[in-house]
MMTF fields as JSON, N, C-alpha, C and O atoms, coordinates in Angstrom:
{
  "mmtfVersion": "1.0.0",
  "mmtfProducer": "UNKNOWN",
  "numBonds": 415,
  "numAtoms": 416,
  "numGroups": 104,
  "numChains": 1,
  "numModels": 1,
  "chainsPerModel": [1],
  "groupsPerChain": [104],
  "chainIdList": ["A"],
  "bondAtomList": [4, 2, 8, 6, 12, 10, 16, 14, 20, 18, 24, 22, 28, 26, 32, 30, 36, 34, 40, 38, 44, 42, 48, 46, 52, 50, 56, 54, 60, 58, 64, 62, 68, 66, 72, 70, 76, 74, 80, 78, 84, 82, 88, 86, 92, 90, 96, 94, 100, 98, 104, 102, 108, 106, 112, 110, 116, 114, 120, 118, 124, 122, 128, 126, 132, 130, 136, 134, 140, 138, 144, 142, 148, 146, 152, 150, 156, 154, 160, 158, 164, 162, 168, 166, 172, 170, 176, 174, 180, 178, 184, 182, 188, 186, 192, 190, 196, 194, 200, 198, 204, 202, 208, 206, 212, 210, 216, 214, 220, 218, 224, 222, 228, 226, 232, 230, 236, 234, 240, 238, 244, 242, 248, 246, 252, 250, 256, 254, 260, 258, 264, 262, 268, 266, 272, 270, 276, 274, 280, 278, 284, 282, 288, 286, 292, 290, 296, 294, 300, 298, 304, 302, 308, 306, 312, 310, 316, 314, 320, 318, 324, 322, 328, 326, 332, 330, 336, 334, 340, 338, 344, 342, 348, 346, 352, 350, 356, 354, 360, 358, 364, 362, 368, 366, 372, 370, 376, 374, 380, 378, 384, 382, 388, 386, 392, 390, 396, 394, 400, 398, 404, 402, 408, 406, 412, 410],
  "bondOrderList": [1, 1, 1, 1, 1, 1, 1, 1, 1, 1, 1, 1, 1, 1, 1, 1, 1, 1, 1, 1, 1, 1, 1, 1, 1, 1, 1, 1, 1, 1, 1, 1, 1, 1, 1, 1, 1, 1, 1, 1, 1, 1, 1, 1, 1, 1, 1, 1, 1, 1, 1, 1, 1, 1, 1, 1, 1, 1, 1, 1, 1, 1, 1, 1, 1, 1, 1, 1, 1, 1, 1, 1, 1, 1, 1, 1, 1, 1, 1, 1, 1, 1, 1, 1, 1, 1, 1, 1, 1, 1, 1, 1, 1, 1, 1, 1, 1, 1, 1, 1, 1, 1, 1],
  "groupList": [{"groupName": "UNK", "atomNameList": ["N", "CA", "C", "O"], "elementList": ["N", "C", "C", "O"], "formalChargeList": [0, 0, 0, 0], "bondAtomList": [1, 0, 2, 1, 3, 2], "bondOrderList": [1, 1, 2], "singleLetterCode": "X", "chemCompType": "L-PEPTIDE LINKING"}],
  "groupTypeList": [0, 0, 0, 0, 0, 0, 0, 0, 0, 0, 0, 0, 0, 0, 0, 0, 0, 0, 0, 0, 0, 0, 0, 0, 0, 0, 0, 0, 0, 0, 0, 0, 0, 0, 0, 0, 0, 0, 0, 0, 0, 0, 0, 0, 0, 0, 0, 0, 0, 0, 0, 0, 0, 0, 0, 0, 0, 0, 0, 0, 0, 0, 0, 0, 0, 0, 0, 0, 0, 0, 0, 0, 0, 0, 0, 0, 0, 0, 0, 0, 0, 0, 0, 0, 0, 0, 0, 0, 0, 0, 0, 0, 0, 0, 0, 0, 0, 0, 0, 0, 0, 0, 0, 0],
  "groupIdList": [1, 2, 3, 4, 5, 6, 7, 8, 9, 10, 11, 12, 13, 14, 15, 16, 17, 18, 19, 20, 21, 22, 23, 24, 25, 26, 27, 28, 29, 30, 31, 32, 33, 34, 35, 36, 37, 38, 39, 40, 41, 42, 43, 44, 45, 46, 47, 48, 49, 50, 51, 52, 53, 54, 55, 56, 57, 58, 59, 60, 61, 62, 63, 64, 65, 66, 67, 68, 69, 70, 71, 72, 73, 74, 75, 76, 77, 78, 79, 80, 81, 82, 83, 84, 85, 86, 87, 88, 89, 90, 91, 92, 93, 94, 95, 96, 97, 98, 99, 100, 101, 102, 103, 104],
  "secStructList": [7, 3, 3, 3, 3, 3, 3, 3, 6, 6, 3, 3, 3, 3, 3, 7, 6, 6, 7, 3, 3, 3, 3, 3, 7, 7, 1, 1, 7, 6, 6, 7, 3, 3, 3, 3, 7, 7, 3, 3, 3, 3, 3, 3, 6, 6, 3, 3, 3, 3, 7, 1, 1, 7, 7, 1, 1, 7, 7, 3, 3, 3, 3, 3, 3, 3, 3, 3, 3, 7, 7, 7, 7, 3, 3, 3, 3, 3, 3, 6, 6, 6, 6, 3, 3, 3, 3, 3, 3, 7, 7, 7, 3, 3, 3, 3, 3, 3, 3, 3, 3, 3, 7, 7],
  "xCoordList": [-55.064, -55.909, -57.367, -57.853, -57.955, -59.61, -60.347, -60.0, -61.474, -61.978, -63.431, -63.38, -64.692, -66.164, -66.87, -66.905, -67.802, -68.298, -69.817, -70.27, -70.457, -71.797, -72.358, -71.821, -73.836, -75.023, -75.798, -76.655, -75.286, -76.257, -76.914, -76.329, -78.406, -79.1, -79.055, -79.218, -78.746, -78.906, -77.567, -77.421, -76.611, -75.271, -74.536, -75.046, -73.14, -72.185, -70.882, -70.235, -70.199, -69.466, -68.046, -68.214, -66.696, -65.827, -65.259, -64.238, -65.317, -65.211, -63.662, -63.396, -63.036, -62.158, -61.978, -62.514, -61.304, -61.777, -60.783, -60.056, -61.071, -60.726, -60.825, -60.184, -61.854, -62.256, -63.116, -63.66, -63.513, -64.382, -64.831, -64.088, -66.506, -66.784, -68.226, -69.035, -68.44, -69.62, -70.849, -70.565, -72.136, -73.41, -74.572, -74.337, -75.837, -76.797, -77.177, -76.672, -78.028, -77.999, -78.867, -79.894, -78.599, -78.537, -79.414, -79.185, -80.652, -81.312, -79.92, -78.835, -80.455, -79.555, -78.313, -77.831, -77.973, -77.638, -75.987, -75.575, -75.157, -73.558, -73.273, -73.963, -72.504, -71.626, -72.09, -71.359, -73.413, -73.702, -73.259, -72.584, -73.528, -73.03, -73.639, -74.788, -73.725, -74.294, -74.039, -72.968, -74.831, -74.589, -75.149, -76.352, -74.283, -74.646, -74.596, -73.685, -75.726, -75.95, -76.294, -76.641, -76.149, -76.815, -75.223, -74.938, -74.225, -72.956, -72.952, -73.558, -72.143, -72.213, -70.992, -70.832, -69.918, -69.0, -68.116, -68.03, -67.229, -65.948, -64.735, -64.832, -63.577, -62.49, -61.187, -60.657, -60.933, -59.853, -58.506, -58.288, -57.451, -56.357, -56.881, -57.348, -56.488, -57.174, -58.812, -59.638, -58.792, -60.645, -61.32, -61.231, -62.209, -62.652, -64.967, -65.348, -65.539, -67.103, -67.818, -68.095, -68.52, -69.524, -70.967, -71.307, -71.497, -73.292, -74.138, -73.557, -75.359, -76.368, -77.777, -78.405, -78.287, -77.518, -76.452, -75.439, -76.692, -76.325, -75.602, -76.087, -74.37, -73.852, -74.495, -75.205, -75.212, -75.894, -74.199, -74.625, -73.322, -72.68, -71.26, -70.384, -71.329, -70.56, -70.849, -71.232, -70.668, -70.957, -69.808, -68.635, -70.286, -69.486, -70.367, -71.379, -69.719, -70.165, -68.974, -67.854, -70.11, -69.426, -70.02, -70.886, -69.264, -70.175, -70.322, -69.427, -71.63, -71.863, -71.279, -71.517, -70.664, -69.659, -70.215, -70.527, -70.79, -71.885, -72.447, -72.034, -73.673, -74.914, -74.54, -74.363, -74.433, -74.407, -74.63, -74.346, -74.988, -74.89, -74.281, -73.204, -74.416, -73.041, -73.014, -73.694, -72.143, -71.814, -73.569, -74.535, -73.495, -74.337, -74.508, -73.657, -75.771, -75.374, -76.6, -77.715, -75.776, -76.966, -77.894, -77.47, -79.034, -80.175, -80.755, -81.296, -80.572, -81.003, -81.923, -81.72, -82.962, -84.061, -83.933, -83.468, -84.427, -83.76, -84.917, -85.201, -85.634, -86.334, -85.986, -86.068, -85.633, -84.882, -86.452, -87.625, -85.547, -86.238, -87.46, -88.011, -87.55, -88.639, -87.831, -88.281, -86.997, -86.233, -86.458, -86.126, -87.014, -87.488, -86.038, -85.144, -86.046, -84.821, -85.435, -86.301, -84.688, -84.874, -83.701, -83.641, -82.915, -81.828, -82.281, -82.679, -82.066, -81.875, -81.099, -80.203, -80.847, -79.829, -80.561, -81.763, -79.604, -80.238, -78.885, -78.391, -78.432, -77.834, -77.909, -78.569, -77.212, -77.93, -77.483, -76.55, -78.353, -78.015, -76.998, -77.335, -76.15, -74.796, -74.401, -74.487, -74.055, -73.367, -72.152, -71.836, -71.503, -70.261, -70.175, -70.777, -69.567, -69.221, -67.841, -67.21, -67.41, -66.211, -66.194, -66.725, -65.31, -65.449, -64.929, -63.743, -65.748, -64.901, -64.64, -63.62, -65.461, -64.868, -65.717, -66.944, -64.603, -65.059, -64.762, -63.66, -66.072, -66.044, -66.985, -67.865, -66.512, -67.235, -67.849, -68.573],
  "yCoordList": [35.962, 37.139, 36.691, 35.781, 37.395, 36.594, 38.238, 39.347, 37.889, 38.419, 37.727, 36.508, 38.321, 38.166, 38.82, 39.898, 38.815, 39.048, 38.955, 37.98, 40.34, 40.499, 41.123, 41.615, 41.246, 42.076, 42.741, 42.397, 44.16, 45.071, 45.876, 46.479, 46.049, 46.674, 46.505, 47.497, 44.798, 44.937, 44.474, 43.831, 45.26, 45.906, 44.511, 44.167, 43.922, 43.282, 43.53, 43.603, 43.731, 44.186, 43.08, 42.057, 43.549, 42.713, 42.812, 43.452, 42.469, 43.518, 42.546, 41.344, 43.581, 42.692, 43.492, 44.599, 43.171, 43.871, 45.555, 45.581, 46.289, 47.409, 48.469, 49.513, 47.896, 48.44, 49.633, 49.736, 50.752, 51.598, 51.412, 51.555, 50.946, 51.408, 52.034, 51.909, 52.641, 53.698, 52.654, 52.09, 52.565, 51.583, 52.774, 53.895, 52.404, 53.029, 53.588, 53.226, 54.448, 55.104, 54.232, 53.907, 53.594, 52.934, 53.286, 54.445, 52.689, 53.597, 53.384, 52.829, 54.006, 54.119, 55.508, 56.008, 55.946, 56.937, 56.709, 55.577, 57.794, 57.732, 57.131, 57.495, 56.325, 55.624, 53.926, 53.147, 53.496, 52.693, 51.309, 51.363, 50.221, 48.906, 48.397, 48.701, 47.726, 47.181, 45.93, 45.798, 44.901, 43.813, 43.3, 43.042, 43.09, 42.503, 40.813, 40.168, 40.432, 39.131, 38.334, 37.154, 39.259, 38.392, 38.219, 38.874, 37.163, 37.083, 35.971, 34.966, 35.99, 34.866, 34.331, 33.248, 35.225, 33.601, 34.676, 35.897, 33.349, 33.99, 32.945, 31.8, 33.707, 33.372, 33.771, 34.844, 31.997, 32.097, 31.546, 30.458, 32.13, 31.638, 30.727, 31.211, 29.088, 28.533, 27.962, 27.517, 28.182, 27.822, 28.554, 29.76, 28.045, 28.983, 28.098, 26.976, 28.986, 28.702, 29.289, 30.359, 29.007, 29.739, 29.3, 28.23, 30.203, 30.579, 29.525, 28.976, 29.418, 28.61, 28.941, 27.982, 29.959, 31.351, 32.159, 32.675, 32.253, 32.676, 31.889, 30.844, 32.456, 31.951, 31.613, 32.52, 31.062, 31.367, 31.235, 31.078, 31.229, 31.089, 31.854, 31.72, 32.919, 33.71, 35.466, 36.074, 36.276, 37.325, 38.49, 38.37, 39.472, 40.885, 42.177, 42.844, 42.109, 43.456, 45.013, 45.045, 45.951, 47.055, 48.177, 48.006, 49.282, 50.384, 51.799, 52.267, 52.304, 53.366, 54.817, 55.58, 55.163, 56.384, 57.1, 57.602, 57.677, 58.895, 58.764, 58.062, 59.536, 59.128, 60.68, 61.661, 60.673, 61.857, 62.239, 61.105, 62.992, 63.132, 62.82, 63.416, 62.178, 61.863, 63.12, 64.082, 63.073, 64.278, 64.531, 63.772, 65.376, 66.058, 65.902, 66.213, 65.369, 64.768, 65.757, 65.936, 66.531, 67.496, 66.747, 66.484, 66.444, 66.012, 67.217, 68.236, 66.957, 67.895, 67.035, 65.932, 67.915, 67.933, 68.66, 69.789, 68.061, 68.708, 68.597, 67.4, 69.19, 69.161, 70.186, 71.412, 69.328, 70.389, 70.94, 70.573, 72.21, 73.107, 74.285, 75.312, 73.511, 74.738, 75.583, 76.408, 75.207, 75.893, 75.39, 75.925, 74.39, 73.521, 73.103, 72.516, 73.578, 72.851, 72.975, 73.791, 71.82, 72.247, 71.393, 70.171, 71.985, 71.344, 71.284, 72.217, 69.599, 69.505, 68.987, 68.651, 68.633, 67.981, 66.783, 66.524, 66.189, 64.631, 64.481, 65.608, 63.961, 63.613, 62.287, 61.923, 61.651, 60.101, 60.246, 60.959, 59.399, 59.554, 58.307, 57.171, 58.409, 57.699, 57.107, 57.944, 56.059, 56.0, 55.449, 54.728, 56.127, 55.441, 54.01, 54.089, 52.888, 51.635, 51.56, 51.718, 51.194, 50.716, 49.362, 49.043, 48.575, 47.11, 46.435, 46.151, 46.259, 45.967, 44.544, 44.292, 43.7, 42.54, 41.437, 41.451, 40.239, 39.612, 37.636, 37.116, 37.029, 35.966, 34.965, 35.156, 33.791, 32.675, 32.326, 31.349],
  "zCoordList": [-67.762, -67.882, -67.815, -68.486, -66.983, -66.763, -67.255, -66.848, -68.274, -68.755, -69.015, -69.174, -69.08, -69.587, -70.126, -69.533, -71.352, -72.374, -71.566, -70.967, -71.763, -70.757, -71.54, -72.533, -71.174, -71.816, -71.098, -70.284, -71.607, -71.077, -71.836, -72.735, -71.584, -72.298, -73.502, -74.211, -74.315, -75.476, -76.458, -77.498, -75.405, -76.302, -75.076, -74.01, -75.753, -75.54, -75.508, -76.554, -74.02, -73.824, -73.356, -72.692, -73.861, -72.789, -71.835, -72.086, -70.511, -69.476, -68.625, -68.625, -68.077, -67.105, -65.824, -65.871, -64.607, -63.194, -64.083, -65.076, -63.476, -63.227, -64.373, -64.502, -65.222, -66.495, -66.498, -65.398, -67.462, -67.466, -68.549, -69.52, -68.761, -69.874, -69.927, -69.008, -70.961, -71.143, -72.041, -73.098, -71.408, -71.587, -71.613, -71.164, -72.186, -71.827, -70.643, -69.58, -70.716, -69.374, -68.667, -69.262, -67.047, -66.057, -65.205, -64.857, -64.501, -63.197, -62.262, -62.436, -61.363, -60.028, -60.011, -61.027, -58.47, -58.155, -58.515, -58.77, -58.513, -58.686, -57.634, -56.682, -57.407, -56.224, -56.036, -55.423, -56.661, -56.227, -56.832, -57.86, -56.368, -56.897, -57.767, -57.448, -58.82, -59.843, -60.349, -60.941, -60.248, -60.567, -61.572, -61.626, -62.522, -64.021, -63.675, -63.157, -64.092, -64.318, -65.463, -65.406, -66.858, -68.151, -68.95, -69.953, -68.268, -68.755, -69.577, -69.203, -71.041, -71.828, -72.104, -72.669, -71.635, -71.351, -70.763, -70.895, -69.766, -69.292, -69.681, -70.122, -69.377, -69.864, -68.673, -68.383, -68.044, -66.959, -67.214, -66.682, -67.995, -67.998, -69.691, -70.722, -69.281, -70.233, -70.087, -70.884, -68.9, -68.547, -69.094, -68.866, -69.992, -70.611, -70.738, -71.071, -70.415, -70.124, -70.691, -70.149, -72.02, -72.9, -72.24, -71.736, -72.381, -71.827, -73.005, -73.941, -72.763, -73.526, -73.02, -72.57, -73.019, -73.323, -72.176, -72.648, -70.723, -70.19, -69.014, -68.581, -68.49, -67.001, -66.127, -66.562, -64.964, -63.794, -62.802, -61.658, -62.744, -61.683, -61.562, -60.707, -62.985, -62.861, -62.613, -63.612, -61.291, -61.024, -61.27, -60.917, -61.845, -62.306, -61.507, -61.722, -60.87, -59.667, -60.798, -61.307, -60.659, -61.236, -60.053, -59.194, -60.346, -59.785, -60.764, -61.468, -60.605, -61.008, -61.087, -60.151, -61.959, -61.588, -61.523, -60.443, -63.135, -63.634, -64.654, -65.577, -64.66, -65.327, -65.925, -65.203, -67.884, -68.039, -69.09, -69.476, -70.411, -71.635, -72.515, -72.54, -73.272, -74.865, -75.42, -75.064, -76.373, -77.589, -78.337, -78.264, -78.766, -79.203, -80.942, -81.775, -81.181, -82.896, -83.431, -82.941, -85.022, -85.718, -86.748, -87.873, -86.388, -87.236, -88.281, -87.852, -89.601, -90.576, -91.629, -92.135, -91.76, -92.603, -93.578, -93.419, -95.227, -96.386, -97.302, -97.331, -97.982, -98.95, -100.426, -100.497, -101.383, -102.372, -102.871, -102.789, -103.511, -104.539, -103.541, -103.938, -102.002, -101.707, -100.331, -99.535, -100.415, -98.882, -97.454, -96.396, -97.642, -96.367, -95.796, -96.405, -94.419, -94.285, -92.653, -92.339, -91.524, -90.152, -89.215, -89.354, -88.404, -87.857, -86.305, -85.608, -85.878, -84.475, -83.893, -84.667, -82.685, -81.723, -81.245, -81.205, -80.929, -79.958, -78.817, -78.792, -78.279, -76.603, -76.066, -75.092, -76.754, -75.914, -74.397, -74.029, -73.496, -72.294, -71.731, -72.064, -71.155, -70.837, -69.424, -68.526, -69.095, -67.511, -68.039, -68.985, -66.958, -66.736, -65.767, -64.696, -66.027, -64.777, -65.072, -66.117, -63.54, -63.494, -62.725, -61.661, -63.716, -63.231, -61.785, -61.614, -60.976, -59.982, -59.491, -58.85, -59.755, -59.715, -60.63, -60.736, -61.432, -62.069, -61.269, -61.09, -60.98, -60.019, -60.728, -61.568, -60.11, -60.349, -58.709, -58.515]
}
């Protein structure tokens, strides 16, 4: 099973070919290719290659599905005793990738 542990935007993910997972929201249009390059280790069978910090010679091509809204979270403001109160929303913004190939 070949699998790699990458960084995007911050956040650390484990990715293997044909994976979907949901990352910060991404420039670039739906359909397009995306190449993650800040990988900190992969894992082939028993070959196994940790980063110091990072890979230079292992590439994870994904592509962009959709760029789209998360769930919707209620922010409330509370001040006792005077009736202060005020409720809002927030939306983080989301892409979808799907993994398409994981290479040395």
């Amino acid at each position: 099973m070949k699998y790699a542990v990458v960084n995007i935007k911050g956040s650390q993910f484990k990715v293997q070919e044909k994976d979907q997972i949901e990352v910060d929201r991404l420039s670039g249009k739906e359909g397009e290719s995306v190449g993650l390059d800040d990988v900190l280790l992969f894992v082939d069978e028993a070959k196994v290659k940790i980063g110091k910090p990072q890979l230079k010679d292992v590439k994870i091509e994904a592509k962009l599905i959709k760029n789209y809204l998360g769930r919707k979270l209620a922010i409330y403001k509370f001040k006792a005793k005077t009736g202060y109160r005020r409720k809002t929303g927030f939306r983080a913004q989301k892409s979808l990738l799907s993994i398409e190939k994981v290479s040395i």
